[in-house]
N, C-alpha and C positions, 0 to 999 in steps of 0.2 A: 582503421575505423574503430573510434569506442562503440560499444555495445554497452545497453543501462536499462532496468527496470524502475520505474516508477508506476504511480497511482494509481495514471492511466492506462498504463498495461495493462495490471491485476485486473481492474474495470473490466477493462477488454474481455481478458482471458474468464474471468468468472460471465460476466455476461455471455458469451459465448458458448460454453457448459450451460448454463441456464435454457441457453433456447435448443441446446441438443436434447438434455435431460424431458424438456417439454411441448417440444416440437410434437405438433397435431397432421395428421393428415384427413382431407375433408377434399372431394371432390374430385380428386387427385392433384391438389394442391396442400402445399405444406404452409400448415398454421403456426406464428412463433408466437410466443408468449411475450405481453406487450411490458417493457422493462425501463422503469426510468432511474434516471443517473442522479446522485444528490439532492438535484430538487425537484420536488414532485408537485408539481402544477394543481390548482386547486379544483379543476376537476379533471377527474381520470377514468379512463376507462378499464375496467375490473374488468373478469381478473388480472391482476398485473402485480408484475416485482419490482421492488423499490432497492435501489443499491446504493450502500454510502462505506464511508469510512469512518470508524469508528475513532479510531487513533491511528497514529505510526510514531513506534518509540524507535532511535536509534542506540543500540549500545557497543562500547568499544573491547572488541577482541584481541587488540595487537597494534602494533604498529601504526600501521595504516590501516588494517582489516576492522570491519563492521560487520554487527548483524542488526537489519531494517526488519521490525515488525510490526506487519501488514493488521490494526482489527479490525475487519468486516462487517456491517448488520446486513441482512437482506429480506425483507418484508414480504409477505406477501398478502393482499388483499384480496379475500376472494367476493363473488361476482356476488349481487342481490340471490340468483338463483339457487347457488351453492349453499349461500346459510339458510335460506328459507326449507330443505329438508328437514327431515324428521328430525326430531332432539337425539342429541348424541351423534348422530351420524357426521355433522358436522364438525364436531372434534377430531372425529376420525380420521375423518379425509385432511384436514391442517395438519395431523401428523403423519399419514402416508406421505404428505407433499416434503415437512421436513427429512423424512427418512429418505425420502430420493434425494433430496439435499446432501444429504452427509456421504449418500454413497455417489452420487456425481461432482462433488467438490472435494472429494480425497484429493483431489491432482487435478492442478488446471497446466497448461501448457502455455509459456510464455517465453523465452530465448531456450528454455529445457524447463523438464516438470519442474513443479514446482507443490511441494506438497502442504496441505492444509492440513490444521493442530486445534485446538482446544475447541471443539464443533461442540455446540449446544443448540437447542431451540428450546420458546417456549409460547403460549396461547395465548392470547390477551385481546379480549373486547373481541374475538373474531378476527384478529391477527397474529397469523404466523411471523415470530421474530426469531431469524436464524442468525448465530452468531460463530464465527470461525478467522482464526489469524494463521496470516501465512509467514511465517520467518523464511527473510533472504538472507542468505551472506554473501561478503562481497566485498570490496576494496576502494579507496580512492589514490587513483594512480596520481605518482607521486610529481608535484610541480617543480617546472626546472629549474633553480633560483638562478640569481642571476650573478656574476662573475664578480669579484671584489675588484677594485680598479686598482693601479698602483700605489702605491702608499711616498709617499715625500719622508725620508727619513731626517731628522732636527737634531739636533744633540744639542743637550744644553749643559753649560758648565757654571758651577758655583763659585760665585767671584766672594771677595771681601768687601767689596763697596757698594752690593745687593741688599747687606742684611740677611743672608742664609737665603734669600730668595733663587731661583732658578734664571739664568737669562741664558737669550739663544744666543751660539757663536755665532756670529758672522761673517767671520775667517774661513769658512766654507763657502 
């Protein structure tokens, strides 16, 4: 049985970190942080995280060996209530929220860790944009080709009433 990451796993795996890192608990109930995939419907409920793919470049190491990498954005939009505090504060808090970003997406768990590389975020309009790529390395096993068939061997001999041309014996 092959074993493969793609898109959809990192997806996986980072949403998943996502709702540990921000998982609420309220009434004795566990509150997850509401997270949409790619496309984010045009109305949403805040606060919430927006997950996309930035790129995925492949480049070649070898042979058959690659390394896939993963670039990430992940949004977050916070709630009318959240910005409506005091001035400043609300900077604040977009950057505590990226800071638990960078220390819960060091490592998402997907077939094995998998660790995360060039983490940035930054503030914009009252959006937090975090950015982070995950390099895989990894192989494509090799396909089995397929068998040459027999070969008909010809032999061909050069006459003088060819003109130098080649013709097949037939004498065989």
């Amino acid at each position: 049985m092959e074993r493969s990451i793609d898109g959809e796993t990192i997806h996986n795996a980072i949403a998943k970190k996502i709702r540990e890192c921000f998982q609420k608990i309220q009434d004795n109930h566990v509150i997850y942080p509401v997270i949409y995939e790619e496309n984010m419907p045009e109305i949403v409920e805040k606060p919430c995280f927006f997950l996309r793919t930035v790129k995925v470049i492949q480049s070649k190491k070898g042979k058959n060996r690659y390394i896939r990498t993963y670039y990430m954005e992940i949004q977050y939009h916070a709630s009318f209530e959240e910005l409506s505090v005091e001035e400043g504060k609300e900077y604040k808090q977009l950057c505590t929220i990226g800071h638990v970003l960078m220390e819960g997406l060091k490592e998402i768990q997907v077939l094995y860790p998998l660790r995360g590389k060039d983490m940035a975020y930054r503030i914009e309009k009252g959006i937090l944009h975090f950015y982070i790529t995950y390099p895989l390395g990894g192989y494509f096993a090799k396909l089995p080709f397929a068998k040459q068939g027999e070969l008909e061997l010809r032999e061909y001999i050069k006459g003088e009433e060819d003109n130098g041309r080649w013709k097949l014996d037939s004498a065989k």
